[in-house]
C-alpha positions in Angstrom: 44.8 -142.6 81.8 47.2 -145.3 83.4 50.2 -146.1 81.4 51.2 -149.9 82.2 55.1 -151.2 80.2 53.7 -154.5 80.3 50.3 -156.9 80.7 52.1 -158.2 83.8 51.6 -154.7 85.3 48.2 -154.4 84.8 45.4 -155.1 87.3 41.9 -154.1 87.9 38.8 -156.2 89.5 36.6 -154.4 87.1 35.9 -155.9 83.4 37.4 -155.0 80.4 36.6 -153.4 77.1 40.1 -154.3 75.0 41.2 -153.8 71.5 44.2 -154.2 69.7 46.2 -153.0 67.4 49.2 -150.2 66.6 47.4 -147.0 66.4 49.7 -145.3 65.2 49.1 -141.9 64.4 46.0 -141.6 66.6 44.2 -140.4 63.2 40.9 -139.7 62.6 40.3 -142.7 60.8 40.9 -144.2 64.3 38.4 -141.8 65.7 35.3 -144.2 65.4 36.6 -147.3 66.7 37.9 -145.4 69.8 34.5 -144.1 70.2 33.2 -147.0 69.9 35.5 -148.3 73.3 34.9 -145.1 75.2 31.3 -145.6 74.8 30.8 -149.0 75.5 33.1 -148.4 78.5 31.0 -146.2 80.0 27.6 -147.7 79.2 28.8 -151.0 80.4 30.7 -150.2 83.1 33.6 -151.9 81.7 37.4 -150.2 82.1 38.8 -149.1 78.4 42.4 -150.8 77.4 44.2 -150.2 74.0 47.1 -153.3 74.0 49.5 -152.1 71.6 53.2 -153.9 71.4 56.5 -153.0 70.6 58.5 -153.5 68.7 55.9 -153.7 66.4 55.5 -157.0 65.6 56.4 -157.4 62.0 60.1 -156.1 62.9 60.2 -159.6 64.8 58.6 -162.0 62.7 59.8 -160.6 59.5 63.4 -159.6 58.5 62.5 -157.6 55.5 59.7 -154.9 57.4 60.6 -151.8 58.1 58.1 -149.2 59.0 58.5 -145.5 60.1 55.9 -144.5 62.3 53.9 -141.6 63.3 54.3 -141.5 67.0 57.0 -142.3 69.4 55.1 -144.3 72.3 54.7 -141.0 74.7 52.8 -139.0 71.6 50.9 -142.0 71.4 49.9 -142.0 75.0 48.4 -137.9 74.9 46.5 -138.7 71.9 44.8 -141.6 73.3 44.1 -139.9 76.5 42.5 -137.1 75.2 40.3 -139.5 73.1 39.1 -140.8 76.5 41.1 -144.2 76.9 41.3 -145.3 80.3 44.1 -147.4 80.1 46.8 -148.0 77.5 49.5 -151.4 77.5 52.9 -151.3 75.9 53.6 -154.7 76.1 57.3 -155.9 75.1 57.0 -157.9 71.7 59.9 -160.8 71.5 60.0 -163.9 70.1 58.9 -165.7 73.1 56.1 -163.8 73.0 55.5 -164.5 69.3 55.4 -168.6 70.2 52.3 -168.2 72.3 49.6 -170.6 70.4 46.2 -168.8 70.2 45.0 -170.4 73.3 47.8 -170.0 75.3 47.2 -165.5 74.1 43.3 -166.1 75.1 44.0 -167.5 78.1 47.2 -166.2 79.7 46.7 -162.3 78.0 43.2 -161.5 77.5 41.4 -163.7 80.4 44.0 -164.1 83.0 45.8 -160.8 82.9 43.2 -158.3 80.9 40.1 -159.7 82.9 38.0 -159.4 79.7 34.5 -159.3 79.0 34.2 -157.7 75.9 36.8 -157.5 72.5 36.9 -154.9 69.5 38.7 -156.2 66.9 39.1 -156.2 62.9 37.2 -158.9 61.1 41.0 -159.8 59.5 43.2 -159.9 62.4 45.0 -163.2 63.2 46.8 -163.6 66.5 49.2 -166.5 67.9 52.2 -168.2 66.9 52.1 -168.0 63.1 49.4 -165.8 63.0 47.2 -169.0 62.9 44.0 -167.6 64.7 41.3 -165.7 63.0 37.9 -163.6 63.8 35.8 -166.9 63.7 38.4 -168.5 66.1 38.2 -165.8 68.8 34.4 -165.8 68.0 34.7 -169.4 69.5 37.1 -169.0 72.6 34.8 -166.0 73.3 31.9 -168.8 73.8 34.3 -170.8 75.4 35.5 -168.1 78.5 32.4 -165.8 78.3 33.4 -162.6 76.9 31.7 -160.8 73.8 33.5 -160.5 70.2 32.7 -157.2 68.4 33.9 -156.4 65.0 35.6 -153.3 63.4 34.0 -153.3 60.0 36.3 -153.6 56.5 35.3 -150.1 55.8 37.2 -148.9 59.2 39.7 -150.8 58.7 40.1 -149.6 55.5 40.1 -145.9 56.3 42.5 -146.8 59.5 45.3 -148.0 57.0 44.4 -145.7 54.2 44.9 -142.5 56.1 48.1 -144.1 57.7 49.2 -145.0 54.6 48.5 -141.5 53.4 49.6 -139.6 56.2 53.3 -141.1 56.0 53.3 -140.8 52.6 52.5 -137.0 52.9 54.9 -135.9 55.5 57.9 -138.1 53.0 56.9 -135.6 50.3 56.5 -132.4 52.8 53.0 -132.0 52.7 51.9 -131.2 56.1 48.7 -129.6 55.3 47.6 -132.9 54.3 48.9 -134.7 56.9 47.0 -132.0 59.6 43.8 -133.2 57.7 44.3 -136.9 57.6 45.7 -136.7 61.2 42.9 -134.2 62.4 46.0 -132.1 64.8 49.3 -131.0 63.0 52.5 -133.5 63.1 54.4 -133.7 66.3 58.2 -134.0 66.7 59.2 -134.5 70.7 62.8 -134.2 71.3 65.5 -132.9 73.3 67.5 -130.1 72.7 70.7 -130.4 72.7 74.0 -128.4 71.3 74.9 -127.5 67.9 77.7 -125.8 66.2 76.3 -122.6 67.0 76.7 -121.2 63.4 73.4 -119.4 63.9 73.8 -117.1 66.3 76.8 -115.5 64.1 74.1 -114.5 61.6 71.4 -113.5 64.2 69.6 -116.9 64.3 69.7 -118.9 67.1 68.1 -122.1 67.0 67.4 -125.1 69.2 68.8 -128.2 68.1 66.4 -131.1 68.6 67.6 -134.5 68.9 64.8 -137.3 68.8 66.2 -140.6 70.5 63.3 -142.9 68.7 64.8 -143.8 65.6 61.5 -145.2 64.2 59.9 -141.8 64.1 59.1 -140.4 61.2 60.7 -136.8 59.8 59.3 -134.9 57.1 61.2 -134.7 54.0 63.7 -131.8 54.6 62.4 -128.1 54.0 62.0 -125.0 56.1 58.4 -125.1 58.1 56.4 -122.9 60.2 56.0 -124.2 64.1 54.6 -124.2 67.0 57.0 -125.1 70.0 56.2 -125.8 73.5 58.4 -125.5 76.2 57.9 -125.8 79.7 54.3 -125.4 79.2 54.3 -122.6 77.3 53.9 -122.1 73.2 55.8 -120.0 71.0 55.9 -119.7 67.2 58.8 -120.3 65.1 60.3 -121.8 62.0 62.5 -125.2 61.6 64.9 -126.4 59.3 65.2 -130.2 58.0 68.4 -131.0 56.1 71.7 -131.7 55.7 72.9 -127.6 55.6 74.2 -127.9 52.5 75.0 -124.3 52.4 77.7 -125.3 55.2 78.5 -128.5 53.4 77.3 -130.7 55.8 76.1 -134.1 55.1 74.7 -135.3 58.8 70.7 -134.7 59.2 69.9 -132.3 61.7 66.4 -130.6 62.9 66.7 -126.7 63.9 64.1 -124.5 65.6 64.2 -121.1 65.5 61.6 -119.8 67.9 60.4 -115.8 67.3 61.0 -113.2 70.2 62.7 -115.8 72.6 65.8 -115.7 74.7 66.2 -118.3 77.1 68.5 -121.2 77.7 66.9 -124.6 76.7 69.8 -126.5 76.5 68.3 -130.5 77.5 65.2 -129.8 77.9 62.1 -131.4 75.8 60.2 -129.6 73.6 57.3 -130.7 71.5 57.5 -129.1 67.8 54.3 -128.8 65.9 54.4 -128.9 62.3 51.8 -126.2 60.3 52.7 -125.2 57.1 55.6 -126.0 55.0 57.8 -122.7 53.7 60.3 -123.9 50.9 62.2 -126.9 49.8 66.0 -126.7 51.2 68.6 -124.6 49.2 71.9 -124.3 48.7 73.3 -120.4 49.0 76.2 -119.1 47.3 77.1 -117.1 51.0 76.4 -116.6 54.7 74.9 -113.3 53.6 72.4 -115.1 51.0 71.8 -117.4 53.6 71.2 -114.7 56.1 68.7 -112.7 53.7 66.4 -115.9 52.5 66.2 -116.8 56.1 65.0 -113.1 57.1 62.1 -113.7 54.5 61.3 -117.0 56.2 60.8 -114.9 59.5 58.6 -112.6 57.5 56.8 -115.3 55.9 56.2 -117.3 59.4 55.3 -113.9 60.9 53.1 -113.0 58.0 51.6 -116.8 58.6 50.6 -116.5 62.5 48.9 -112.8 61.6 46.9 -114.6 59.3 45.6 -116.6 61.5 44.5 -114.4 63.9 
């Protein structure tokens, strides 16, 4: 899959398939309208593109939004890879941007830039300056510059924003089992790792401190959860900590890893933290040595988790 920053990167002399739209999550409620493009791609011989924009749009046009989401824009990339997408747009939304009149977005984005002969798009969706476009409009400047309109029915739509709606709404309350079946893969945190204060290692567990730069991604409500970790290409298993440390009477947020049978330097590298199974709420201990013994039954509980599996 070609990842482009901007329309104004993208070229191809082959038409397009497009839709648009946030995605977020890759979900499978997203699964049959992504289909649906991958499909028609190839049947057609059209290229695939997923526009998406960022910031998302309602953080421009409206003071009051504010939205967590699901992937930072590199998860987002994988996921739609693997579902087939041939090429994926991240185009910079601003409010320049936002002033285009609906023409001005048929003509100058999807014609002149995209090279577009077909469109997949929501039955609901309004586009240009104020929003002012709808289906029936796009319907008419699809006549107009001879590409094909194609619409996502309400009940897609539907389950798009329900299972997003459900998905955030489950990782808030630490429910990652539900998430893993609304998202159809468990939650991903990227991030680097970076230093701590090392407090672990005094009570024989060391963890990697992970540091996410994207401050729109989402983080589970804090608790102690069973992980998969990848680094460098490889998988491990481990166990993470979300919270403040209260037990160290620390108020700043931090996310911990501790990965099983591993002793190697990871210090700025980024790892990719896969969310299973949630282990307990966070606690406040009375000592270092509580601390250290409910944290020795979190190994064996993680441990006693992967055997499971197998």
């Amino acid at each position: 899959m070609k990842i482009y920053n901007s329309i104004y990167e993208f070229e191809t002399s082959k038409k397009t398939i497009v839709t648009l739209g946030t995605f977020d999550g890759v979900h499978i409620g997203h699964n049959a309208i992504l289909d649906k493009i991958c499909k028609a791609a190839q049947q057609e011989n059209l290229e695939s593109v997923i526009l998406t924009f960022f910031p998302h749009p309602r953080l421009i046009v409206s003071n009051n939004y504010d939205i967590k989401l699901l992937n930072t824009i590199e998860e987002k990339a994988i996921l739609l890879e693997k579902k087939g997408i041939q090429n994926f747009i991240v185009h910079p939304f601003d409010k320049t941007f936002s002033e285009l009149s609906p023409r001005e977005f048929v003509t100058q984005v999807l014609v002149d830039k995209l090279n577009i002969q077909k469109i997949i798009i929501g039955h609901d969706h309004k586009f240009g300056k104020d929003r002012a476009a709808d289906f029936n409009d796009l319907i008419n400047f699809g006549k107009e510059f001879g590409f094909e309109v194609e619409e996502i029915s309400a009940q897609q739509i539907n389950e798009v924003s329900v299972s997003s709606t459900r998905i955030r709404n489950a990782l808030l309350e630490g429910n990652v089992s539900l998430a893993k079946d609304y998202l159809g893969y468990p939650y991903v945190l990227t991030g680097n790792v970076v230093k701590g204060n090392q407090l672990g290692r005094t009570i024989n567990f060391p963890t990697a401190n992970i540091e996410i730069p994207e401050e729109y991604k989402l983080i589970p409500k804090n608790g102690v959860y069973v992980v998969t970790v990848n680094v460098s290409n490889q998988t491990f298993f481990g166990m993470m900590n979300i919270g403040v440390k209260p037990t160290l009477g620390e108020n700043k947020r931090s996310i911990e890893v501790h990965l099983l049978d591993f002793d190697a330097d990871i210090y700025n590298q980024k790892i990719q933290v896969h969310i299973l199974e949630k282990l307990r709420e966070e606690q406040k201990f009375d000592s270092f040595q509580a601390l250290q013994t409910q944290l020795e039954k979190d190994k064996q509980n993680t441990i006693h988790y992967f055997k499971n599996l197998k």
